[in-house]
N, C-alpha and C positions, 0 to 999 in steps of 0.2 A: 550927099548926106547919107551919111549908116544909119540901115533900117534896124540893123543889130545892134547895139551898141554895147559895151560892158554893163552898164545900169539895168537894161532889160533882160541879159543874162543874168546877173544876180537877180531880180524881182523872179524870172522863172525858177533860179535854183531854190529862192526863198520858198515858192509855192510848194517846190519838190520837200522842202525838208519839214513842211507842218503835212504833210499828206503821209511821208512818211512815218511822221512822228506817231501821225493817229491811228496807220496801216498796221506800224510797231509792237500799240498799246493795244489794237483789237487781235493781233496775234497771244502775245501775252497772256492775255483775259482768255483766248480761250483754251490757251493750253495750259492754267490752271497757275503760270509765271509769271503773272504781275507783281515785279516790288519796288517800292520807292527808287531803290537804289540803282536797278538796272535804269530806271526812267530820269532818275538827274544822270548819270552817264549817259545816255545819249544827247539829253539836253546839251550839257555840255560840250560836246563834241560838236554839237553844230553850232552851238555860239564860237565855237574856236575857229572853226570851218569858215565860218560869218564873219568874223574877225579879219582872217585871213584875207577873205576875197574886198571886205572894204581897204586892206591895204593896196592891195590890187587897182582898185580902183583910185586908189591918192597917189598911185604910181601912174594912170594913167592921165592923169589931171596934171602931172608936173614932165612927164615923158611921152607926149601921145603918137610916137614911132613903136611906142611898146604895146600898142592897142591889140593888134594880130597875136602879140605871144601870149600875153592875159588871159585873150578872149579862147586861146585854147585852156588854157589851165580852167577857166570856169566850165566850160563844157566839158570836160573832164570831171569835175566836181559833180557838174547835172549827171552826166551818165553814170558816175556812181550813186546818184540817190536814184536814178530809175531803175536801175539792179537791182537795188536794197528794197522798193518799192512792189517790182514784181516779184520779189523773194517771198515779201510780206503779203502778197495778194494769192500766192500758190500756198503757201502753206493756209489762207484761209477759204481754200477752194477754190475759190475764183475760177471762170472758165480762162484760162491763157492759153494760144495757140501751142500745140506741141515742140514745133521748132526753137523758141523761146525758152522753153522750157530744158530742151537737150543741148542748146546752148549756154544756157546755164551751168547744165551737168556739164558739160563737157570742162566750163571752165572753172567749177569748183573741182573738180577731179584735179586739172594740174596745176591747184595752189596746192591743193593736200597732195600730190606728188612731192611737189617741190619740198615741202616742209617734214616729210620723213627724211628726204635725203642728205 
């Protein structure tokens, strides 16, 4: 019996994306950026995201040899909203351990690399 199963990775990513959402909106508010607009865009974006992973999971209900390749795409999903999460948590001071944080930098430096080139 799987103690992990696809269903409990989605319910954790769920919890990731209202943490995030709120982490989001108390960023915003305090850098004087809250607007409707930017906040249905993300909205959205995670019902699409949400969407996405319940197909996922209807995929795993009619193919369950696909359980293993799913269950990485949704931890892939979770670890993008814990990024997004500790992004939102340093820009509102939050104490986060240094390494984290230069880990961070290190890997927004070579998107913005990538994206001059």
């Amino acid at each position: 019996m799987d103690l992990v199963t696809l269903e409990v990775l989605f319910i954790v990513f769920f919890g990731l994306i209202v943490i995030d959402f709120i982490t989001g909106v108390l960023v915003a508010a305090k850098q004087g950026r809250l607007k409707s607009r930017t906040c249905s865009n993300g909205m959205f974006r995670s019902i699409g995201e949400c969407i996405v992973l319940v197909i996922f999971l209807s995929i795993d209900y009619l193919i369950p040899n696909l359980s293993l390749m799913l269950s990485t795409f949704v931890v892939g999903f979770i670890f993008k909203e814990g990024l997004s999460i500790m992004e939102n948590l340093i820009q509102l001071d939050v104490w986060i351990p240094d390494s984290i944080k230069k880990m961070l930098e290190v890997g927004v430096n070579k998107v913005n690399s990538k994206e001059v080139k």
